[in-house]
N, C-alpha and C positions, 0 to 999 in steps of 0.2 A: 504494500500500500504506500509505502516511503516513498516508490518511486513512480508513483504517477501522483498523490500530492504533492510533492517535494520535489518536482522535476526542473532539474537546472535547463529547460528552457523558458520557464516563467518563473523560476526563483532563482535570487542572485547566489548561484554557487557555485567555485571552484571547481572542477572532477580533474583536474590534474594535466601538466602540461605533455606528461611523455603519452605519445598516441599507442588506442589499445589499449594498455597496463596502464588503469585510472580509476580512479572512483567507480566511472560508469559498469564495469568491470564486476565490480566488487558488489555491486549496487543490481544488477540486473540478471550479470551470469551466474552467480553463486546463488542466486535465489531458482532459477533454471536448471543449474546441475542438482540440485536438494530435490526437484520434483523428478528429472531424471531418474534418481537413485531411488527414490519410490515408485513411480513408474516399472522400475527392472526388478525391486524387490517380491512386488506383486504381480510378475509374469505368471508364475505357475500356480496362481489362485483363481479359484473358478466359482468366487461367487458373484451371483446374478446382479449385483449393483454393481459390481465391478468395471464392466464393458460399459456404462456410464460415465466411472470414474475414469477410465482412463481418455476418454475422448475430453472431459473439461481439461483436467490436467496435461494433455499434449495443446489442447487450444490454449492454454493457458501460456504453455512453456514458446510455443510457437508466436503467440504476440510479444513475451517477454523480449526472446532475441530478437522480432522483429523492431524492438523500439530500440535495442540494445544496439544494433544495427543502425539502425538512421540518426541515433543521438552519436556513434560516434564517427559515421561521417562528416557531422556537423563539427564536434570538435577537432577533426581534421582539417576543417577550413579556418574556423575562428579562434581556435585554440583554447585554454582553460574555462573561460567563460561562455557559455554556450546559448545563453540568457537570449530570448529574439526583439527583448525592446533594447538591446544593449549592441547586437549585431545584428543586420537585414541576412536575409538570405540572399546570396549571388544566384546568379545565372550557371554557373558552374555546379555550385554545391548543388542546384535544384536536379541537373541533370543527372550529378553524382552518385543522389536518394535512385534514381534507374537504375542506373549502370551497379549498384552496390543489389539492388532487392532481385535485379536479373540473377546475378551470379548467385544469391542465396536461396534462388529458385531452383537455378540448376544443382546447385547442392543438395538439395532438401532432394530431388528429383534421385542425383546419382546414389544416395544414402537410401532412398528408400527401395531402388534396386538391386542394389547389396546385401544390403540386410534381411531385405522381403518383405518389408514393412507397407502396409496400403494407406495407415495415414501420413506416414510421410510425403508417400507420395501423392497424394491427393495435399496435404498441406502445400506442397509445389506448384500444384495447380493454380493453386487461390493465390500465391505469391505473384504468379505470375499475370494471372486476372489483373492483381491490385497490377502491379506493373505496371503493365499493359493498356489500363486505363490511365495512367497515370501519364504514360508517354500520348497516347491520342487523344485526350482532354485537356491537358496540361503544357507538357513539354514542345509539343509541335505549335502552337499557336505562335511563340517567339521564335521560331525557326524560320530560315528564310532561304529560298535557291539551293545550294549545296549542301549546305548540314541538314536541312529539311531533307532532301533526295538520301542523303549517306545515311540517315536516323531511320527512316522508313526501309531503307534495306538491311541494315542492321539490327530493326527488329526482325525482320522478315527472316533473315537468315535463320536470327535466335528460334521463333517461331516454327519455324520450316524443319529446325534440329529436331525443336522437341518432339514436332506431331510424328516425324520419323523414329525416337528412340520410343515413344509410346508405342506404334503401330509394330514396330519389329521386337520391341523386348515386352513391352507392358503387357500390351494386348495381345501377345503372341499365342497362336493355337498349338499344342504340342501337335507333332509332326505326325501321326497318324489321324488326325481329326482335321487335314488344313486340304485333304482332294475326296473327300467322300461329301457324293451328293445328299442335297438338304432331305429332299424328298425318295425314297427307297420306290417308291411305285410306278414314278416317272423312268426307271431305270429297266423293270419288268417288262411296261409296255414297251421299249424298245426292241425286246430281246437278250437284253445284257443281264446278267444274271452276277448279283454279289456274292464274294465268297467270305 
């Protein structure tokens, strides 16, 4: 609760000048690894409130780093004080909040492929959503000729990756189930017989 009352961007507070290892750090990830660790304590519990619990708590832990994420972007551009009546947000840092929630999109994406995890990888999705909207409602209006052209292909690429690594790894059909017809009767009337 500290850290969204007490959030050094409307209250005047320090989080520390070395980037990464900060306040913010201590303040947002250490509260996210504690749910983590219960989260993985309670894998092999099967009671029926559970499967509740673990969807708040991953929604929980997944806003957590998502602000932990864009507050210390922000202290990468303005340095200790992060405060927003103290410093404006640039044109840079706003594109940065992108370019940073992309890559933790694809993170969230690659980890839940690894591990086999289906909220991870659906939390990827929704990262990417916000994104997404974020760049076609937001970032492209101050865009102009080139960086406009280069940002819309740059999504596109990102875009284009993912719906590929979904369709070949996510959504993949194991290899006996990817050339048998849907319909088995449509196969009889021809003559062709299943074996």
């Amino acid at each position: 609760m500290c850290g969204l009352k007490e959030n050094p961007l409307w209250v005047l507070y320090e989080v520390g000048d070395v980037k990464v290892v900060n306040w913010l750090l201590y303040v947002y990830l250490l509260p996210m690894v504690m749910l983590g660790g219960v989260m993985w304590l309670a894998r092999e519990m099967t009671f029926s409130w559970l499967k509740s619990y673990r969807l708040v708590v991953g929604l929980l832990s997944l806003t957590i780093v998502f602000a932990w994420l864009s507050l210390t972007v922000r202290q990468g551009f303005v340095g200790s004080v992060i405060d927003l009546e103290v410093h404006s947000v640039s044109q840079y840092e706003w594109y940065a909040y992108s370019a940073a929630w992309i890559v933790f999109g694809v993170g969230l994406l690659a980890s839940g492929i690894v591990i086999k995890s289906q909220m991870l990888r659906y939390a990827s999705l929704g990262v990417m959503m916000v994104s997404t909207c974020k760049i076609f409602l937001f970032d492209m209006k101050h865009l102009e000729g080139f960086l406009e052209a280069g940002s819309f292909l740059g999504l596109g690429l990102v875009l284009m990756g993912l719906g590929l690594v979904y369709q070949k790894i996510v959504f993949a059909k194991p290899k006996g189930e990817r050339n048998l017809p849907k319909n088995t009767d449509d196969m009889e009337e021809d003559g062709d017989v299943l074996c």
